[in-house]
Structure formats: structure tokens, C-alpha cells
C-alpha positions in Angstrom: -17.6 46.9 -73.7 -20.7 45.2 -73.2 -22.8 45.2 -69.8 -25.5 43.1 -68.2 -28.9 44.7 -67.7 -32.2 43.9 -65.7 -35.0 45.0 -65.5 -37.9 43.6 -63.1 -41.4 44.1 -61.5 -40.7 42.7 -57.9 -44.4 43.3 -56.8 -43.2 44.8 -53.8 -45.4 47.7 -53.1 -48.6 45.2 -52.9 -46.8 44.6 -49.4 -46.0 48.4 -48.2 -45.0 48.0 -45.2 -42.8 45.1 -45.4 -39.4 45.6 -47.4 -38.8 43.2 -50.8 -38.1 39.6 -49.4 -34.3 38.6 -49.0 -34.7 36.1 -52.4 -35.0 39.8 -54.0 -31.8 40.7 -52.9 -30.0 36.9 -53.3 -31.3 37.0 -57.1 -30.1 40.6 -57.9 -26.6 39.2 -56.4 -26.7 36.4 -58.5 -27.6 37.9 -61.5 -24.6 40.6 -61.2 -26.2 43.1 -63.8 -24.3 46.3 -64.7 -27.9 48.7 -64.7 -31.1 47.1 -62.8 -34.2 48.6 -62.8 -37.0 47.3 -60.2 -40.5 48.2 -60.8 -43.4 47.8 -58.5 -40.7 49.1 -55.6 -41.7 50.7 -52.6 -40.1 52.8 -49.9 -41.7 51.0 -46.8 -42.9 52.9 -43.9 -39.8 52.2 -41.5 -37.8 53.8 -42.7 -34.7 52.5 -41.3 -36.0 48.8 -43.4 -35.8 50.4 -46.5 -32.5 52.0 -45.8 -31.3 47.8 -44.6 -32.4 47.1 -47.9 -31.0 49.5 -50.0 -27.5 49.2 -47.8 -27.5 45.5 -48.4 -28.8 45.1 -51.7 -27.1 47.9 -53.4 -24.1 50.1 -51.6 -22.5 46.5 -50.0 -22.3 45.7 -53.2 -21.0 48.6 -55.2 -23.9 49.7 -56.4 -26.0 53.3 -56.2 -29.4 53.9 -56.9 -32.1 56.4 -57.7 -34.3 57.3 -55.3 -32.6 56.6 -52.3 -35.6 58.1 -50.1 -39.8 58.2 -50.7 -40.6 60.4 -53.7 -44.0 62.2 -53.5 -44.9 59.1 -55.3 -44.9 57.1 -52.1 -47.2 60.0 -50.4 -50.0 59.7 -53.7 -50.2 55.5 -52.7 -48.6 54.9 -56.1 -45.3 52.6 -56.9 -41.6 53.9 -57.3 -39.0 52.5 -59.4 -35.6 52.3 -58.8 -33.1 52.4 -60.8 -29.1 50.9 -59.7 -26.0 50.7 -61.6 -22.7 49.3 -61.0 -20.2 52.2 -59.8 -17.2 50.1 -61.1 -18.4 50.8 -64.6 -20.5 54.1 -64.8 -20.5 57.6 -62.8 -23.9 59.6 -62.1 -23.9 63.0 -63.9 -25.1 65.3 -61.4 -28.4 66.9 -61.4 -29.6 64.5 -64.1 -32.4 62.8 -61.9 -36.0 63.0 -62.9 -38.9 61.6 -61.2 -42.4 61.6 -62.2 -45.1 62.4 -60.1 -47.9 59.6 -60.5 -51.2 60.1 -59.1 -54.9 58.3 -59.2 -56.2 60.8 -62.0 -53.5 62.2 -64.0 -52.4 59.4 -66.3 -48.6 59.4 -65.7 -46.7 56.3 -65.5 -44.4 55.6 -63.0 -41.2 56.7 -64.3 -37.7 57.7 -63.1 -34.6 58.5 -65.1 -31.0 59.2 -64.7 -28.1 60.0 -67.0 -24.6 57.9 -66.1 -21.5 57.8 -68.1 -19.2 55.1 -69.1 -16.2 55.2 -66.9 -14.1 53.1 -69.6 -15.2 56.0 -72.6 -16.8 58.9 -71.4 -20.1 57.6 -72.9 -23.5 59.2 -71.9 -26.2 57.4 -71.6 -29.5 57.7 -70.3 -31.6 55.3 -68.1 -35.5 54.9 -67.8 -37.5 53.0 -65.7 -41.3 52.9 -66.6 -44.5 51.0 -65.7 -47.1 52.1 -67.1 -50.4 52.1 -65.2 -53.7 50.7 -65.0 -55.2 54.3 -66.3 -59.0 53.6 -65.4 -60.8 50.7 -63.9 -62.5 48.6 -66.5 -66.3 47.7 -65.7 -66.8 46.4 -69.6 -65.0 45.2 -72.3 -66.3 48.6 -74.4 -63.9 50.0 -72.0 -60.0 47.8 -73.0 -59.9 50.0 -76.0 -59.9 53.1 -74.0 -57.7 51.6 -71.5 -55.4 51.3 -74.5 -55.8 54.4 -75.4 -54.6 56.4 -72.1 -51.8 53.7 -71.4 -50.4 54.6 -74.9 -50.8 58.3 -73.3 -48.2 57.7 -71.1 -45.9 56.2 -72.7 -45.7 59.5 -75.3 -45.4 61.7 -71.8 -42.4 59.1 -71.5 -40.8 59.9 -74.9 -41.6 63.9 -74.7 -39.7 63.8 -71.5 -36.8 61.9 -72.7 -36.6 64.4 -75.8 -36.8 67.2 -73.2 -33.5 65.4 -70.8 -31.5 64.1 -74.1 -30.5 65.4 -77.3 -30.1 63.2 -80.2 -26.9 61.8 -80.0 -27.1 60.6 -76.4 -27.8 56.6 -75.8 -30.9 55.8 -74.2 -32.0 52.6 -72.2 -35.8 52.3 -71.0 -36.6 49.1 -68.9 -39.9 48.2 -67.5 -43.2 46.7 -66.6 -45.4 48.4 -70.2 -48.6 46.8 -69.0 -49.1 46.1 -72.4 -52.0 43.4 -74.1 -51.0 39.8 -74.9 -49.2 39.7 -78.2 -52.3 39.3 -80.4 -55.0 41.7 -78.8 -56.9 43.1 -81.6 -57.3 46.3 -79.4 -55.5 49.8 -80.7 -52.7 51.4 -80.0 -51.8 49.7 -76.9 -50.1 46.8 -78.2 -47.0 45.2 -78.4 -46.1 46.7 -81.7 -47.0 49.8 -80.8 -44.3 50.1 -78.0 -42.3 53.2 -79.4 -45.2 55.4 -80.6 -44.3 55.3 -84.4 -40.8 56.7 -82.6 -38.3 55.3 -85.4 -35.4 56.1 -83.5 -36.1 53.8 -80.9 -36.5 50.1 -80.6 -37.9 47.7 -78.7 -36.3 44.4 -77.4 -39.0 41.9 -76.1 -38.2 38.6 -76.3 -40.0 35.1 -77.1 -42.1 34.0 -74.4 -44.2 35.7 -71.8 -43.2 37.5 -68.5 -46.3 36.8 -66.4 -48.7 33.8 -65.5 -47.5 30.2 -66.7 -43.7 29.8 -67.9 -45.2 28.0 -71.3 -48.0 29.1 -73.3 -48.6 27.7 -76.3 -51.0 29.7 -78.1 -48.4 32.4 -78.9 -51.5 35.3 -79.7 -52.2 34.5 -75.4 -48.5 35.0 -74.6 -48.4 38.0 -72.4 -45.1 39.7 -72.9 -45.4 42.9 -70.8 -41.5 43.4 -69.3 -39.4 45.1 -72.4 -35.7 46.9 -73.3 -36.9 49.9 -75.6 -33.3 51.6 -76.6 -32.2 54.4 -78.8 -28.4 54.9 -80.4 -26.9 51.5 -78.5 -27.5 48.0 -78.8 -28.8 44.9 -77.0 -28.4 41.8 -77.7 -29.5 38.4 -76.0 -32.5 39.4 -74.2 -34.4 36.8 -72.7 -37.3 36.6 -69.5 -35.6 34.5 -66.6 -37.5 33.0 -63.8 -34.7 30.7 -62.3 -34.6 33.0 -58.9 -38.2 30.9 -58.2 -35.4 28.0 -57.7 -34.4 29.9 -54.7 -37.6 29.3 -52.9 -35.9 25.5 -52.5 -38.8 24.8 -50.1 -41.8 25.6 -53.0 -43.1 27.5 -49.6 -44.2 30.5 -52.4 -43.5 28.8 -56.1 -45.1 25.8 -55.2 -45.2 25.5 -58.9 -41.2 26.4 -59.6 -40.6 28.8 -62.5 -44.6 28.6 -63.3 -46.3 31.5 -61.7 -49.8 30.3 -62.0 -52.0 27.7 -61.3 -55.7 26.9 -61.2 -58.8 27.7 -64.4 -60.7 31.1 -64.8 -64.1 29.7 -65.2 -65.2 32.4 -67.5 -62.5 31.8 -70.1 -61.6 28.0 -69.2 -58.2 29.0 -69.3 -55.2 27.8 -67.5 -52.7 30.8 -65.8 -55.1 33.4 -63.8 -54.9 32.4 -60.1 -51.6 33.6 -58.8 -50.0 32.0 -55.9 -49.3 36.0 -54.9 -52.4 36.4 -53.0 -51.7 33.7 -50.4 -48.7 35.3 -49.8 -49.3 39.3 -49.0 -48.4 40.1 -52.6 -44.5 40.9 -52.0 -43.4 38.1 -53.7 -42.5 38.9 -57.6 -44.8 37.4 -59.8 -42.8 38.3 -63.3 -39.8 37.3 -64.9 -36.4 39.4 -64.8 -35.9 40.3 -68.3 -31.9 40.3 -68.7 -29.9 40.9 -71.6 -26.6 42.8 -73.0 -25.8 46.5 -73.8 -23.3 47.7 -76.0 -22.8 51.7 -76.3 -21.7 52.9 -79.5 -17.7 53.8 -79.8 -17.5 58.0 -80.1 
């Protein structure tokens, strides 16, 4: 069988005390995706609205998640992600949660992981959801390569950790927000072909296209494609970034620009794509595209 997956940075904890907006839950419903793993989430501080949320996003629909409460992410000011799956098609394995704990100085990503299996085979596989952070502030431009450098850091704490939860058989699915360079950065190590660490086992499924700021950019090396499917021992196949839940907004009260994220010039680069229609609007509002695509798990 093959099953829908989503992953996608909903930009919610720029808003903490607020819960996602209810086009966050509409567009989840539409999309009907077997595994969906939100990024940028946040437990809000009431929290009776983020249980609302989770009830009617998730369990109304037949759907359980990971974290169901605040991690001690939420008490360092850092994001959660959560992770959901269909019930109708897998079954949690008990005690295989793992939540990392991300603070301002220790250069972990965000990054939770559970282990379901396939109801219709008995077929393990483990999910990840990661966003990698903004490790250090940059002050100068001497100072992107070692930005690369420590975001490539955590996603090898990712990959240790998965070799610690899985054994080499077992599927695994990492979605997420990589925080990665536009696709022809001449910077090291952070890159987009540098997305599995020289891990040969694993592969990375990114799309044409970009996942933030305008929904067409022609010069492909400026294409930032930061939203990714990075499996091991399954497959996926048509993966592609969606922004069609914009078209929910019907009165362009948020997208004023539709499935375009962007609008204005940076004056220092002359270059369309870097005011974001987020800031007018508590930054709540997701400002990348839902990355879908297909999974298939490998017949035992």
C-alpha cells in the first residue's frame, strides 16, 4: 500500500499564545495525509486552546499525535513539532517516543520521533520530524559558512539518534523544515546536496521548485528549497511543494498575493521575494509550502 505524507512549517510559534489559525486545520482535512508532520508548532499558553486544537484537528478525525502536551521545548522559548498519523492505517509502538531538548546554546534541532507499524503488514517504520535551527546569529557574511557548519551539526545528532532508535532493517521517514541555503549557495557543508551527511543509506526527496518566498523563481541557483522527505529502506514517489491552502484565504485578507508568499524589493540585493506578508499579520500564518508526496513500505 501506498500512503499520503505531509510535512509542513505552519509558522505557528511566531504567535505563542494564539493556537494555529482554523485554515491550518481546513487544509490538513483537505489534504487527508496518512503521516503529517508540522513544524514551527507550539503548545500555546491556554492550555485548554491547544487541547481544541489538537481535539479538532487530529482525534475528530482519527488521527493521534506526538506530543500531545508542552515538551521542555516549550519552557526553553524554542518550537515543537508534531508529528500525526492516521490510526486507520498504523498503530504507535509503545514507548518509542523521542523528543529532543532544544535550547538557545546547545545546537540541537528541533526534533521528535516515533516508531508506528503498518496495520495492513506488520511493517515498522520510523518517523522524524526536524527543523533545524538558526544555530548563531549572523552579524557578517564571514559568518554563513559557520552557520553552515553548526546546522550540518545537527542534522548528524539527527542521524546518530536514529541509528541509536532503529536498526538497519527498519523504514525510516524524516520530514521537515532543514533550514538549508538556496540550491546554488557556494557555502560548505550546509547545502542542499549535503542533506544526508554522506549517509548512503538514506535519501533525500526535494522536489523542483522552492518552498518559501515567491511561488516562481526563475533563476533556479536562487530557488530556496528548504522543506524535504529524507527516507531510508521505503520509497516515495511524487513529491511536490503545494501552496493551494493560500486559496482558502478567499478574501486575500493574509495572501493578498494568492499562492505567492512575497512581495515588495530588498534594496540591498534588488531582488524580488523578501518582505513577507507574515509580519502584518502576528506571524501565525504559514509562510511555506506543504510538501506532500507518497510512501510505499517495502513488502517483508
Amino acid at each position: 500500500m501506498s500512503y499520503k505524507i505531509l510535512t509542513w512549517n505552519i509558522n505557528q510559534a511566531a504567535g505563542r499564545k494564539n493556537p494555529p489559525p482554523a485554515l491550518v486545520t481546513k487544509a490538513l482535512t483537505e489534504q487527508k495525509a496518512a503521516v503529517e508532520i508540522l513544524t514551527e508548532f507550539c503548545f500555546c499558553r491556554n492550555q485548554e486552546q491547544s487541547e481544541k486544537f489538537l481535539q479538532e484537528t487530529f482525534t475528530s478525525r482519527g488521527y493521534a499525535c506526538y506530543p500531545q502536551q508542552a515538551t521542555q521545548n516549550s519552557l526553553n522559548g524554542q518550537n515543537e513539532v508534531l508529528i500525526a498519523w492516521d490510526t486507520s492505517c498504523f498503530e504507535f509502538i509503545p514507548h518509542s517516543e523521542f523528543s529532543a531538548v532544544t535550547t538557545s546554546e546547545n545546537n540541537i534541532p528541533n526534533f521528535v520521533s516515533v516508531a508506528l507499524k503498518e496495520k495492513s503488514s506488520g511493517n515498522i517504520i520510523r518517523i522524524a520530524g526536524v527543523r533545524i535551527t538558526m544555530a548563531m546569529k549572523i552579524t557578517s557574511d564571514s559568518q554563513y559558512q559557520k552557520q553552515a557548519d553548526l546546522r550540518r551539526e545537527q542534522m548528524e545528532y539527527v542521524y546518530q539518534k536514529l541509528d541509536e532508535l532503529t536498526d538497519d532493517q527498519t523504514a525510516v521517514l524524516i520530514g521537515g523544515d532543514f533550514n538549508n541555503y538556496r540550491r546554488e549557495t557556494p557555502l560548505k557543508h550546509w547545502n542542499i546536496r549535503e542533506l544526508t551527511c554522506g549517509r548512503t543509506e538514506y535519501s533525500a526527496c526535494t522536489p523542483d521548485g522552492q518552498s518559501i518566498y515567491e511561488k516562481n523563481q526563475p533563476d533556479l541557483g536562487f530557488q530556496f528549497a528548504e522543506d524535504h522527505f529524507i527516507i531510508k529502506n521505503c520509497q516515495t514517489e511524487n513529491c511536490r511543494y503545494s501552496r493551494e491552502f493560500a486559496n482558502l484565504d478567499k478574501n486575500r485578507e493574509v495572501y493578498k498575493h494568492g499562492e505567492d508568499f512575497a512581495y515588495g524589493k530588498n534594496p540591498r540585493t534588488k531582488r524580488h521575494a523578501w518582505k513577507l506578508w507574515k509580519y502584518n499579520h502576528g506571524g501565525r500564518y504559514p509562510d511555506h509550502a506543504m510538501l506532500t508526496g507518497e510512501l510505499e513500505l517495502h513488502t517483508k
